[in-house]
VMD Tcl script that draws the C-alpha trace (Angstrom):
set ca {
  {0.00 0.00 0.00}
  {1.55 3.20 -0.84}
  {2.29 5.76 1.64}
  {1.22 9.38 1.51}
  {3.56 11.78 1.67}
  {2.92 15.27 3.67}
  {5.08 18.61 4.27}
  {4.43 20.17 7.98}
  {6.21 23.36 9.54}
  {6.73 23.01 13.24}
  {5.65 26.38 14.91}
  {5.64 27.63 18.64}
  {4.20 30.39 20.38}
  {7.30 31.07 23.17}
  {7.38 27.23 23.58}
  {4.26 26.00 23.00}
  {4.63 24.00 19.92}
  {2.72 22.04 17.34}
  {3.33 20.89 13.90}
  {1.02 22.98 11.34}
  {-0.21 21.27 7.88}
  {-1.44 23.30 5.13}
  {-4.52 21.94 4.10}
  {-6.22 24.54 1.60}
  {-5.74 22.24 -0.85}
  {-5.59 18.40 0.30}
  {-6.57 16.89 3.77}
  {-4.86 15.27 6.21}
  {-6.76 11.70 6.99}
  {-7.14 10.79 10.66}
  {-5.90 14.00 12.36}
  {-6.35 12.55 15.81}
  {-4.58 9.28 15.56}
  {-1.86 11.41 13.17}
  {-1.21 14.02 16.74}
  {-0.97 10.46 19.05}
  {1.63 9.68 16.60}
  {3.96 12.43 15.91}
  {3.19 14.36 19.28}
  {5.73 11.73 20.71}
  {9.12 13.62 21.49}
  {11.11 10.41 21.22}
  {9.90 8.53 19.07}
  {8.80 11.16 16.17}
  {8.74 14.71 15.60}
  {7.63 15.46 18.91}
  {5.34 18.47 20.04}
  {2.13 19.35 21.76}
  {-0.01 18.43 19.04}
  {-0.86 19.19 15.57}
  {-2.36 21.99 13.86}
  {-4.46 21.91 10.55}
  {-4.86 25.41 8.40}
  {-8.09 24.90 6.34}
  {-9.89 27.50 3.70}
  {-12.88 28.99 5.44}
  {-16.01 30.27 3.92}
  {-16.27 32.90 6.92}
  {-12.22 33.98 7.14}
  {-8.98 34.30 5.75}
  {-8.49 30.52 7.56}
  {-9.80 28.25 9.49}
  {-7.97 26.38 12.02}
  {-8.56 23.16 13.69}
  {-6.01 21.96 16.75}
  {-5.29 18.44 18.30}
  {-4.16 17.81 21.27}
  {-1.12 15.00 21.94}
  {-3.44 12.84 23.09}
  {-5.38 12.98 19.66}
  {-8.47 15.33 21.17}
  {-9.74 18.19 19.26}
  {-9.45 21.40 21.15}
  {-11.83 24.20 20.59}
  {-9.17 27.35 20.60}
  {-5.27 27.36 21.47}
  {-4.13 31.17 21.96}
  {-0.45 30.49 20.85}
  {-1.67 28.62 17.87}
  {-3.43 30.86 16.44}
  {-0.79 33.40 16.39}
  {0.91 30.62 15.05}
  {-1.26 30.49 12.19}
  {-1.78 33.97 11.64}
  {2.38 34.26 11.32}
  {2.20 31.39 8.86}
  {-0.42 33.53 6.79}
  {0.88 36.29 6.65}
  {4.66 34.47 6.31}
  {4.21 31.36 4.10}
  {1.09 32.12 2.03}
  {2.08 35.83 1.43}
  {-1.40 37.15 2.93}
  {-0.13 40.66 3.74}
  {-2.55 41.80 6.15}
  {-2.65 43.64 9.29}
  {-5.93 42.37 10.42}
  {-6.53 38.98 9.99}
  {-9.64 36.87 10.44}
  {-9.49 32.91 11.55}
  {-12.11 30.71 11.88}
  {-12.32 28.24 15.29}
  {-14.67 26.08 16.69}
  {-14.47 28.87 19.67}
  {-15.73 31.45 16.89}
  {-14.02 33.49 14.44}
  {-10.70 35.35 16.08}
  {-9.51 38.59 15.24}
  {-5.69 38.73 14.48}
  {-3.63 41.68 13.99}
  {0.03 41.50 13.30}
  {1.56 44.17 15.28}
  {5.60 43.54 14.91}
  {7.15 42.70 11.69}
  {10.68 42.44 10.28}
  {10.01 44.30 7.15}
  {13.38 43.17 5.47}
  {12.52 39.68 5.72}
  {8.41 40.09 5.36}
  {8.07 38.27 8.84}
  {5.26 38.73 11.26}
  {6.96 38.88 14.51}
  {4.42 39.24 17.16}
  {0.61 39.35 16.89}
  {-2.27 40.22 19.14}
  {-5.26 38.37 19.17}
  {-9.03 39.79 20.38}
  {-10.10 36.39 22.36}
  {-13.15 37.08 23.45}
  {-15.57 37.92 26.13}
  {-14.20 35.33 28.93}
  {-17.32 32.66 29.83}
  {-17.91 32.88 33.57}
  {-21.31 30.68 34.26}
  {-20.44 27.34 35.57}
  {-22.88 25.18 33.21}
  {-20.88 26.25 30.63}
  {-17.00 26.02 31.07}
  {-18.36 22.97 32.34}
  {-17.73 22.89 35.71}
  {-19.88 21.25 38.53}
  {-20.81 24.55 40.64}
  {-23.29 26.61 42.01}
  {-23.72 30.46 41.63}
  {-23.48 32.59 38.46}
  {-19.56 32.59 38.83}
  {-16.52 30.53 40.34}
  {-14.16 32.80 41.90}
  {-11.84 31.93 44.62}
  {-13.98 28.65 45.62}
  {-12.95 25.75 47.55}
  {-12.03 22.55 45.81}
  {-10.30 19.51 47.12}
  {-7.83 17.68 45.17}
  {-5.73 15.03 46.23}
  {-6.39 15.79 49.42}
  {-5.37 19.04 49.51}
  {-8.28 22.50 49.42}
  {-7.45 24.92 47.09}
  {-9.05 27.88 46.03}
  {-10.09 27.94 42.35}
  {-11.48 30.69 40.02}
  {-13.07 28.74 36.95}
  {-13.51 30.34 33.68}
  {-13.71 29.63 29.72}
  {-11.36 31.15 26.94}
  {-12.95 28.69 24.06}
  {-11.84 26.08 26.47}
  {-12.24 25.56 29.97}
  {-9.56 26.50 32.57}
  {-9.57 26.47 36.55}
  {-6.75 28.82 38.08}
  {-4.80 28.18 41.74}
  {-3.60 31.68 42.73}
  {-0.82 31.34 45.55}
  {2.62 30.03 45.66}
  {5.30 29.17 43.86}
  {4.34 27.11 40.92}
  {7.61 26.43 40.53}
  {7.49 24.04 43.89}
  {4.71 22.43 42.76}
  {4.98 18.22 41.96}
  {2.85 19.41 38.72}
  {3.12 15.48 37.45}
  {0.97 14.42 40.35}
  {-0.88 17.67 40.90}
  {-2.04 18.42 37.12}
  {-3.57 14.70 36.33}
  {-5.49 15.02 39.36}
  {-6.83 18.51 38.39}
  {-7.70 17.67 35.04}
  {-10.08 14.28 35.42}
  {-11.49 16.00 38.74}
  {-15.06 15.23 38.78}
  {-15.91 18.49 39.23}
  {-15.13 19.28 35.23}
  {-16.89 16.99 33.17}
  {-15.34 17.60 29.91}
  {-11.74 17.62 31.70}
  {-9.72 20.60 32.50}
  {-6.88 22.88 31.79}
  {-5.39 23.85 35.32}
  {-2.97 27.08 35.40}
  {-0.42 27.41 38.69}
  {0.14 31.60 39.18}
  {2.13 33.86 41.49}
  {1.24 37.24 41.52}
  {5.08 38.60 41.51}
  {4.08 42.06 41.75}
  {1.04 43.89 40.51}
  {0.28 43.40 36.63}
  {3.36 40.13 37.08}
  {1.98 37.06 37.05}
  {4.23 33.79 37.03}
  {2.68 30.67 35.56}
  {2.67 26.85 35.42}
  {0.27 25.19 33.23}
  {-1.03 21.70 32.59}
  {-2.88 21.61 29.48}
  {-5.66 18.71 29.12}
  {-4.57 16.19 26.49}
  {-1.03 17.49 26.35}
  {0.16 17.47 29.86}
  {2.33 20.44 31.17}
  {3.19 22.80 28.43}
  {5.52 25.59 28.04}
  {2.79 27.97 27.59}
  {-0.96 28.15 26.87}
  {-2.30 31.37 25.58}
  {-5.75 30.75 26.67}
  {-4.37 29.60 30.17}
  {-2.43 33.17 30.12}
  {-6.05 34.83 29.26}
  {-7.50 32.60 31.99}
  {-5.02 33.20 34.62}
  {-4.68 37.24 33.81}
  {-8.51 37.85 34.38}
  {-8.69 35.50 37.66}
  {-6.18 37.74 38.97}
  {-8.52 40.83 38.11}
  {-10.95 39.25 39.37}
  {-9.37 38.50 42.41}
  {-7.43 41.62 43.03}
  {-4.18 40.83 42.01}
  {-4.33 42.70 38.61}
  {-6.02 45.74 36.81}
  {-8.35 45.82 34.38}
  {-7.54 47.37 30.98}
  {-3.80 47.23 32.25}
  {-1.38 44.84 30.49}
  {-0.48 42.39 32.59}
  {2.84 40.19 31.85}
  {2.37 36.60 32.43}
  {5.61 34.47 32.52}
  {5.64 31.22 31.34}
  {7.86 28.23 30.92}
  {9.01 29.61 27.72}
  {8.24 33.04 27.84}
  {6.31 36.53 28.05}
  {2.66 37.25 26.93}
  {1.30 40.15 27.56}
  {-2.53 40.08 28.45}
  {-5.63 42.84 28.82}
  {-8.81 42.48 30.16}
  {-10.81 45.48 28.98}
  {-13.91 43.71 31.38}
  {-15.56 42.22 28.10}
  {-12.94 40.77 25.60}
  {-9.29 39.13 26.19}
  {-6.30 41.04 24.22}
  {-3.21 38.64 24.18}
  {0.11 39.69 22.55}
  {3.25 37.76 21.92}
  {5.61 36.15 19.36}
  {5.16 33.15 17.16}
  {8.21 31.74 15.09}
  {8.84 28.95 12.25}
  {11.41 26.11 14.04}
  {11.20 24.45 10.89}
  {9.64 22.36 7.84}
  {9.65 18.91 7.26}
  {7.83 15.79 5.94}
  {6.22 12.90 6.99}
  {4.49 9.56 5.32}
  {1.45 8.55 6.20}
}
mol new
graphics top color blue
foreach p $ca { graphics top sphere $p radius 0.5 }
foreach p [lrange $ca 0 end-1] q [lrange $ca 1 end] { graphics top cylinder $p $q radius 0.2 }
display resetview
């Protein structure tokens, strides 16, 4: 049986990465069992899942993400700057303002650094939305209009949790030192907790100073990751919400693998940062 041949480009947003296939013009069969297979850092490419770029009757794209695990995610903030950098980069769409299409709704993209020698998109800032605060629809298994600062036991432990939804559902631990935290027994515990029936994305955040936030994340289907954009989003407006952080300030959050910078006006998400090309390749199928 012959083998199919495809080209990918391996992308990250400040360490978040996935492999990205172009598919305006062929498809990629299986997408889930093809991210199980070359999300493996060993034993293949390696990454945090894969990314397909599709044409879209609604936007200049349309994007559909994978987790490692082979789940479909609904939004990924770093991807999508990812794919916007990839337009604007690779298929020579030379536009500010960019429009992509996710099952989370259609984004706004702008690109707002370039290298104008080289015709690269250097960092873009993405409009994510009005953050989803009611409980039945994160999901997450609590009372009251919103979840802010709550009680929740895990592993034995109470923690206080503000739940929330960037496309995707996220529960944030303000406190210590994510950096002390066993985050390979802590995050699996988070993310099947019955309280979250669809699973959970779980960010760990200091408040260094005011408008400084330093996080962990472990990402649902992909384990801990060097950044999530939507857990940046998530983790930013908990701290509003909680007083840690100002509204319509930018607040820095610090990641595994770098900066993003994040504003909550009080009814849509800005998120800034860089994506870059690692580098192209091919794989059978």
């Amino acid at each position: 049986m012959e083998r199919t041949i495809r080209s990918f480009v391996k992308m990250h947003g400040i360490g978040n990465d996935y492999l990205y296939f172009d598919c305006f013009d062929t498809t990629l069969p299986n997408p889930s069992a093809a991210a199980r297979k070359l999300s493996e850092r060993r034993f293949s490419v390696g990454g945090d899942g894969i990314v397909l770029i599709l044409r879209s009757g609604k936007a200049d794209a349309r994007m559909r993400m994978f987790n490692a695990d082979g789940s479909e995610g609904k939004m990924c903030g770093n991807a999508i700057r990812c794919v916007g950098k990839y337009l604007y980069d690779v298929r020579g769409l030379r536009k500010k303002n960019l429009t992509i299409e996710t099952k989370a709704g259609i984004k706004a993209v702008e690109v707002v650094k370039t290298n104008r020698r080289r015709t690269e998109a250097l960092a873009l800032r993405v409009d994510m939305g009005r953050p989803v605060f009611a409980p039945a629809r994160i999901p997450a298994l609590f009372d009251g209009r919103r979840v802010v600062s709550r009680p929740l036991t895990v592993g034995g432990a109470e923690y206080r949790v503000t739940c929330l939804s960037m496309g995707n559902p996220h529960c944030v631990v303000l406190g210590g030192d994510p950096d002390a935290l066993d985050l390979g027994t802590l995050g699996p515990q988070f993310e099947s907790h019955p309280a979250f029936p669809d699973r959970v994305n779980t960010e760990f955040v200091q408040a260094l100073c005011r408008n400084v936030l330093k996080m962990r994340v472990w990402e649902r289907g992909s384990g801990e990751t060097w950044a999530c954009g939507t857990g940046a989003c998530a983790a930013a407006v908990a701290a509003v919400l909680n007083g840690d952080c100002d509204r319509d300030a930018e607040i820095t959050v610090r990641l595994r693998g770098g900066e993003l910078g994040i504003v909550y006006t009080g009814k849509t998400v800005l998120m800034t940062g860089p994506a870059e090309i690692a580098f192209a390749g091919f794989v059978k199928f």
